[in-house]
MDTraj code that builds the backbone (N, CA, C; nanometers):
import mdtraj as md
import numpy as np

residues = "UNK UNK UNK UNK UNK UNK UNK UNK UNK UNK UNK UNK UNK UNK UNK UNK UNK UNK UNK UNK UNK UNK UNK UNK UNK UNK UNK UNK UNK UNK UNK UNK UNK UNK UNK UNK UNK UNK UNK UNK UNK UNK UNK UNK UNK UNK UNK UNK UNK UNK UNK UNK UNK UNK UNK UNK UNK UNK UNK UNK UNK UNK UNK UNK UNK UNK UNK UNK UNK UNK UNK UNK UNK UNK UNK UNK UNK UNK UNK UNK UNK UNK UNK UNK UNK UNK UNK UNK UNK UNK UNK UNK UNK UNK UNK UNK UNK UNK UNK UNK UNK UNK UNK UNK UNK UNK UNK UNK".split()
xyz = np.array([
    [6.9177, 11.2941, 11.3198],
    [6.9060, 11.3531, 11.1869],
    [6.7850, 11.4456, 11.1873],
    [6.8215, 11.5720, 11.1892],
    [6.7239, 11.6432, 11.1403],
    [6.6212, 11.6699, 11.0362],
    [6.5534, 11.7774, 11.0348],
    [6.4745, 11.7682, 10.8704],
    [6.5539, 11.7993, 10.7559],
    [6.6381, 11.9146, 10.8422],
    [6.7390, 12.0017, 10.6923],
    [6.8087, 11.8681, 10.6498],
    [6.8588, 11.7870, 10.7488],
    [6.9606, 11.7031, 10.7362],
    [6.8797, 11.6001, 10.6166],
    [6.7531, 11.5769, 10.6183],
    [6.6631, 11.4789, 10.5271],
    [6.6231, 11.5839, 10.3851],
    [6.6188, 11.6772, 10.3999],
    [6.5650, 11.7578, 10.2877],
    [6.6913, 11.7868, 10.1959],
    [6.8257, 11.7960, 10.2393],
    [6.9340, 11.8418, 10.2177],
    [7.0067, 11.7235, 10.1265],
    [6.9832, 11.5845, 10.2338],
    [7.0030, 11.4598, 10.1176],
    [6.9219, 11.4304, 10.0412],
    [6.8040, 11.4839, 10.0613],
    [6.6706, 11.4310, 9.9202],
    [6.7460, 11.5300, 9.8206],
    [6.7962, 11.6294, 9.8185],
    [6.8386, 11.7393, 9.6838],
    [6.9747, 11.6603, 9.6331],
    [7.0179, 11.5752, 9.6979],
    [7.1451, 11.5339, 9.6641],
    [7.1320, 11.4337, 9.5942],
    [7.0314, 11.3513, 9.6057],
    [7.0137, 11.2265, 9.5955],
    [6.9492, 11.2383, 9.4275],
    [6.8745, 11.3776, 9.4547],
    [6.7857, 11.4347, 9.2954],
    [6.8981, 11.4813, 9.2143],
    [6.9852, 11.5147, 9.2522],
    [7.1108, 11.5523, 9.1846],
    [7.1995, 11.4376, 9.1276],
    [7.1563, 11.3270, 9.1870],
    [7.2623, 11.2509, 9.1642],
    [7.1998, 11.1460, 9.0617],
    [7.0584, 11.0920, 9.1177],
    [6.9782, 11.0670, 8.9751],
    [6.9924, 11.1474, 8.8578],
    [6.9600, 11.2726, 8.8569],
    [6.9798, 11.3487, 8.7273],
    [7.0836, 11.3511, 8.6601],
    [7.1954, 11.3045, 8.6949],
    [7.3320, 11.2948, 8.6491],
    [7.3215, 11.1307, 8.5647],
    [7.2807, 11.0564, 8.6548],
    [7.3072, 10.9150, 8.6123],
    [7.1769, 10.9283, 8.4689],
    [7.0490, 10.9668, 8.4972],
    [7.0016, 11.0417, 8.3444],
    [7.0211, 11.0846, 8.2546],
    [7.1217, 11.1548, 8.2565],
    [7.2221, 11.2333, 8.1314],
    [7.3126, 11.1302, 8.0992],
    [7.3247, 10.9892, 8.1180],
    [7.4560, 10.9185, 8.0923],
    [7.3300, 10.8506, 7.9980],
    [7.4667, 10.8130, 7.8512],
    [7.4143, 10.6946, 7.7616],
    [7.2792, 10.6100, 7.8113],
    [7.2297, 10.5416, 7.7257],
    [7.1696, 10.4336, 7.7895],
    [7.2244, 10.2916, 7.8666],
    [7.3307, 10.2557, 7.7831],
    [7.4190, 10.1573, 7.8212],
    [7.4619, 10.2045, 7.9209],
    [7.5106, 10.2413, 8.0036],
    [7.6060, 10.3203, 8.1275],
    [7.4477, 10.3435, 8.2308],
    [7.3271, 10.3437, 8.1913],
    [7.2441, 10.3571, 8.2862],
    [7.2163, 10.2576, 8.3149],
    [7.2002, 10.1718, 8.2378],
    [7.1631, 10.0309, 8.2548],
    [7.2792, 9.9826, 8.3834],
    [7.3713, 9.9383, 8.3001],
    [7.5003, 9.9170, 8.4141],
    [7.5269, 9.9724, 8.5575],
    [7.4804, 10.0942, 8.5338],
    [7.4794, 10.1673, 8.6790],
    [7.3542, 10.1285, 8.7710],
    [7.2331, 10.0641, 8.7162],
    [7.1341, 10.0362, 8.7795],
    [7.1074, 9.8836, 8.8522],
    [7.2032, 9.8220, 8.7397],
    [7.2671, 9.7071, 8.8170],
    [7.3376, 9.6573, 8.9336],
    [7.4777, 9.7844, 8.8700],
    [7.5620, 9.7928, 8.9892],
    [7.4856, 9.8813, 9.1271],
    [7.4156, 9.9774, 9.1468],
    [7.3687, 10.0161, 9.2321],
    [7.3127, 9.9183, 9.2973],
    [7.1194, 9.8314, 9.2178],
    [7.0900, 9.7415, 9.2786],
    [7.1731, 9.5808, 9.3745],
    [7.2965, 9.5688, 9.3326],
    [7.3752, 9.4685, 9.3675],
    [7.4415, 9.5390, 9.4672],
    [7.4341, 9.6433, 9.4618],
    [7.5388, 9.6995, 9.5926],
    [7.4215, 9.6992, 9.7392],
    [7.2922, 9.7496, 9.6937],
    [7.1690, 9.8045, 9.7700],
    [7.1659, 9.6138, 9.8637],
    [7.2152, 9.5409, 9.7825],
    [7.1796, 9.4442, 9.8149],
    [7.2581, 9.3637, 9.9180],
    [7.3846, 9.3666, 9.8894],
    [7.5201, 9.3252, 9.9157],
    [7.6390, 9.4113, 9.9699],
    [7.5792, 9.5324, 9.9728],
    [7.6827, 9.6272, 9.9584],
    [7.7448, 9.7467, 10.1195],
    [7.8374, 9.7497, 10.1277],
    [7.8540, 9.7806, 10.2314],
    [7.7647, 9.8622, 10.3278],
    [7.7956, 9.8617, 10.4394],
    [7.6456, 9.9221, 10.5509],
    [7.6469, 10.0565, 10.5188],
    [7.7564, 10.1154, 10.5065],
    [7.8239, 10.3304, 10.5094],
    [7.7245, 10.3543, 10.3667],
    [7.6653, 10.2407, 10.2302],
    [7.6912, 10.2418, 10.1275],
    [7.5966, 10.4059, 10.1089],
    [7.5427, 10.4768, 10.1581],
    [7.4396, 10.5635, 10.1292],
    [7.5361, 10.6719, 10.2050],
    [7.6216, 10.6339, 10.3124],
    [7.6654, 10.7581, 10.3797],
    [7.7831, 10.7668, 10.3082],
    [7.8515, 10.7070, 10.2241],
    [8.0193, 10.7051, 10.1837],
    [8.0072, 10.7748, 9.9980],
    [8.0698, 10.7817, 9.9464],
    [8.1226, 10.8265, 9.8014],
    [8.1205, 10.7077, 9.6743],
    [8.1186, 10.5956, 9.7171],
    [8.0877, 10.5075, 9.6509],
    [8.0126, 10.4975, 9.5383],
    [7.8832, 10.5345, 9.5131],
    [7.7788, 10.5529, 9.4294],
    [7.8330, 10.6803, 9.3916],
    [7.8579, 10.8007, 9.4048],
    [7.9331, 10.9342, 9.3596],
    [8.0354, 10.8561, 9.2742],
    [8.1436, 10.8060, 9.3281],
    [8.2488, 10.7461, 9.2921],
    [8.2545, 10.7027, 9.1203],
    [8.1624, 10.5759, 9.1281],
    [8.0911, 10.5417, 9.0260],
    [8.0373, 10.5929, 8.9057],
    [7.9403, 10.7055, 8.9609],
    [7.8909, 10.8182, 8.8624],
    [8.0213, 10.8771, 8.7908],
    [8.1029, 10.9286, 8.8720],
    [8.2118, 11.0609, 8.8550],
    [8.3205, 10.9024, 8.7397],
    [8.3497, 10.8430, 8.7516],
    [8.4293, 10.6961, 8.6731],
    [8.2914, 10.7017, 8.5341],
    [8.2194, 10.6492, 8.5821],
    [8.1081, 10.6604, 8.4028],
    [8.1280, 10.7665, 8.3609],
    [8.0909, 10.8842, 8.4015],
    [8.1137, 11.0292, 8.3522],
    [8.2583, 11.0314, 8.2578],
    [8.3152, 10.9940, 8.3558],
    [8.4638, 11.0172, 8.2635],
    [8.5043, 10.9000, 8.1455],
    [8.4227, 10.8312, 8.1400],
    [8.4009, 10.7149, 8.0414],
    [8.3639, 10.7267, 7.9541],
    [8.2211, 10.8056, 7.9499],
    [8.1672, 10.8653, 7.8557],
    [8.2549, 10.9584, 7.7846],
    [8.3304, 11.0255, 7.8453],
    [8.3738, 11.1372, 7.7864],
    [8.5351, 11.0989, 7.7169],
    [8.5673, 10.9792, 7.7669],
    [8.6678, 10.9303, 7.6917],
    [8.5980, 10.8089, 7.5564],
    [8.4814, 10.8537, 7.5681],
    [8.4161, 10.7482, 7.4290],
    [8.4463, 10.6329, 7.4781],
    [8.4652, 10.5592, 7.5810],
    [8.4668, 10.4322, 7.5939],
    [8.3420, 10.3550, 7.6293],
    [8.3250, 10.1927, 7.6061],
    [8.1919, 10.1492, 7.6195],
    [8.2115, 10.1169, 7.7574],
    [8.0988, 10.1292, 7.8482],
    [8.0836, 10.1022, 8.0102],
    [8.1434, 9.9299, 8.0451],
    [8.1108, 9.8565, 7.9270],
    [8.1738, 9.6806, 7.9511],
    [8.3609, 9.7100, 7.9342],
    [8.3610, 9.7800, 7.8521],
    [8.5450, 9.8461, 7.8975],
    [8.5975, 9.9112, 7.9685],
    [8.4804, 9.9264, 8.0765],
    [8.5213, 10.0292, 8.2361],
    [8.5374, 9.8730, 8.3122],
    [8.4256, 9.8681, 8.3055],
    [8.4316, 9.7441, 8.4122],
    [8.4382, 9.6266, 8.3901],
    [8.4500, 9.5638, 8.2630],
    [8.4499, 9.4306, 8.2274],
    [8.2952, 9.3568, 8.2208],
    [8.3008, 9.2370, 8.2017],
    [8.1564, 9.1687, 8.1627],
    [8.0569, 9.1088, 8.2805],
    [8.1290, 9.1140, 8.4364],
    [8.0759, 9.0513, 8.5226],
    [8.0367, 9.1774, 8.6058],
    [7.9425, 9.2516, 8.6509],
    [7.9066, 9.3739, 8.7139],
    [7.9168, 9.2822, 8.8880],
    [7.8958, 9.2425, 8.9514],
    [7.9312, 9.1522, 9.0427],
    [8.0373, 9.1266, 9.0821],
    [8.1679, 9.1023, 8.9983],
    [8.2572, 9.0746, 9.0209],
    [8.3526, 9.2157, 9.0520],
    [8.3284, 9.3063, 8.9696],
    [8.3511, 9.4817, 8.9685],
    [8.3002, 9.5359, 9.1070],
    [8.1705, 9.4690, 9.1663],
    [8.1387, 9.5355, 9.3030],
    [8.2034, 9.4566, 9.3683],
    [8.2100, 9.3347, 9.3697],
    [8.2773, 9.3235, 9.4750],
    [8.4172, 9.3476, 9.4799],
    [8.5021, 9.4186, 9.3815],
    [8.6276, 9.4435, 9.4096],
    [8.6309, 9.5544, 9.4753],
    [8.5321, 9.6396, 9.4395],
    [8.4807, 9.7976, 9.4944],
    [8.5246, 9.7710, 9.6332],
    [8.4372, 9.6792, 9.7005],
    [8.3506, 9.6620, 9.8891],
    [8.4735, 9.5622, 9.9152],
    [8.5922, 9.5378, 9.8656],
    [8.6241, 9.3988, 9.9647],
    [8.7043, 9.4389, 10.0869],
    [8.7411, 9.5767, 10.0733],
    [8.7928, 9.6267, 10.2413],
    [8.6792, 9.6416, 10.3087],
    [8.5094, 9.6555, 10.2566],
    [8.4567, 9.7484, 10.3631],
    [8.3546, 9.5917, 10.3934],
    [8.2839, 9.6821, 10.5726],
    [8.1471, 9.5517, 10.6079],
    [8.0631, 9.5723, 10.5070],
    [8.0179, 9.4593, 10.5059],
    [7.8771, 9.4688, 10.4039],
    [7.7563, 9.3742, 10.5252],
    [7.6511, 9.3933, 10.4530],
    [7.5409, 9.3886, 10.5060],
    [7.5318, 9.1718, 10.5036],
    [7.6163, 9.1613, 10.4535],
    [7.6024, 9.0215, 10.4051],
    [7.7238, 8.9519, 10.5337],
    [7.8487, 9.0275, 10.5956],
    [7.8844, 9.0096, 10.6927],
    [7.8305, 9.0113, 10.8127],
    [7.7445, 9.0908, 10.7790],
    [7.6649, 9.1080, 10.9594],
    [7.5385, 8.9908, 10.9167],
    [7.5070, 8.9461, 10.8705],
    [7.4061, 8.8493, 10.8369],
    [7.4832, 8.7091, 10.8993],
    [7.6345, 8.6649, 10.7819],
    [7.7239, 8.5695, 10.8440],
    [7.7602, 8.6086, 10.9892],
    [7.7398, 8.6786, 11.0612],
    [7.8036, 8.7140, 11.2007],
    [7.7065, 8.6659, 11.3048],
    [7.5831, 8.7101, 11.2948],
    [7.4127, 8.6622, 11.3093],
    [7.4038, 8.4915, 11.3139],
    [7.4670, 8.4915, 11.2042],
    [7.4311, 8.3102, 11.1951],
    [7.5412, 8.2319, 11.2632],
    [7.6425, 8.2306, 11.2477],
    [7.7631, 8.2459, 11.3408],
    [7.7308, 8.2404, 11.4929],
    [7.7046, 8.3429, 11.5125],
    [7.6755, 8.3651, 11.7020],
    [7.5381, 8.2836, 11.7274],
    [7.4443, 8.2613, 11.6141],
    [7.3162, 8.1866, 11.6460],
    [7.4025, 8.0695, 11.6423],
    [7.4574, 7.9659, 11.5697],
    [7.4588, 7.8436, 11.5840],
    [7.6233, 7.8185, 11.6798],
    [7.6495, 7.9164, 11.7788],
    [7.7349, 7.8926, 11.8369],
    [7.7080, 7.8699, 12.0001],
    [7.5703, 7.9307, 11.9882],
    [7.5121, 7.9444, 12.1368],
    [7.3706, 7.7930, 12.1139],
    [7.4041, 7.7590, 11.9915],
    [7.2974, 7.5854, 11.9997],
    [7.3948, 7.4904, 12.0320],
    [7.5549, 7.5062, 12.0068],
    [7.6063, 7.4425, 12.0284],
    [7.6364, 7.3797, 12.1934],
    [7.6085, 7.5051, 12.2886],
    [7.6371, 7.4880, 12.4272],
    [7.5472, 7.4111, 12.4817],
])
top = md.Topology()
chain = top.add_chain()
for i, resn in enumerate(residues, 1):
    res = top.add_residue(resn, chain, resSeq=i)
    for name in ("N", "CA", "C"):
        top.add_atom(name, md.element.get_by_symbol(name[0]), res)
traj = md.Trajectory(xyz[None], top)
């Protein structure tokens, strides 16, 4: 990764905050949730893939259909990500994979 390649996603990344800024308060809140739970849990690509775009571009259009963000996604923000990630790895698989291969090689 180059510099352009780092300077190029810092403008994207400022772009993409500024968007989630312009949304309601409620819908920021929610989105800061769902981001943090993803940052946490959330698939490995989660910074290289559309996902978080995804998200934004779904609130956006939420907003603009006047709907409240708990009628996008329902009352469990957790339960909404993980329907998002359940095809993709997450960071929480390679952790179970880790522990897995550790207590498989105590076993020998």
């Amino acid at each position: 990764m180059g510099i352009q390649d780092i300077i190029e996603g810092k403008k994207q990344w400022r772009a993409h905050t500024a968007r989630v800024k312009a949304l309601p308060q409620d819908y920021q809140i929610v989105y800061k949730e769902l981001q943090r739970y993803l940052f946490k849990v959330g698939p490995v690509d989660l910074l290289d893939g559309r996902l978080l775009p995804g998200i934004l571009e779904f609130f956006e259009e939420g907003v603009a259909a006047r709907k409240g963000v708990l009628d996008l996604i329902g009352n469990d923000v957790a339960a909404f990500c993980d329907d998002l990630i359940k095809d993709s790895r997450t960071h929480a698989d390679i952790i179970q994979e880790s522990i897995n291969l550790g207590s498989g090689t105590a076993e020998k």
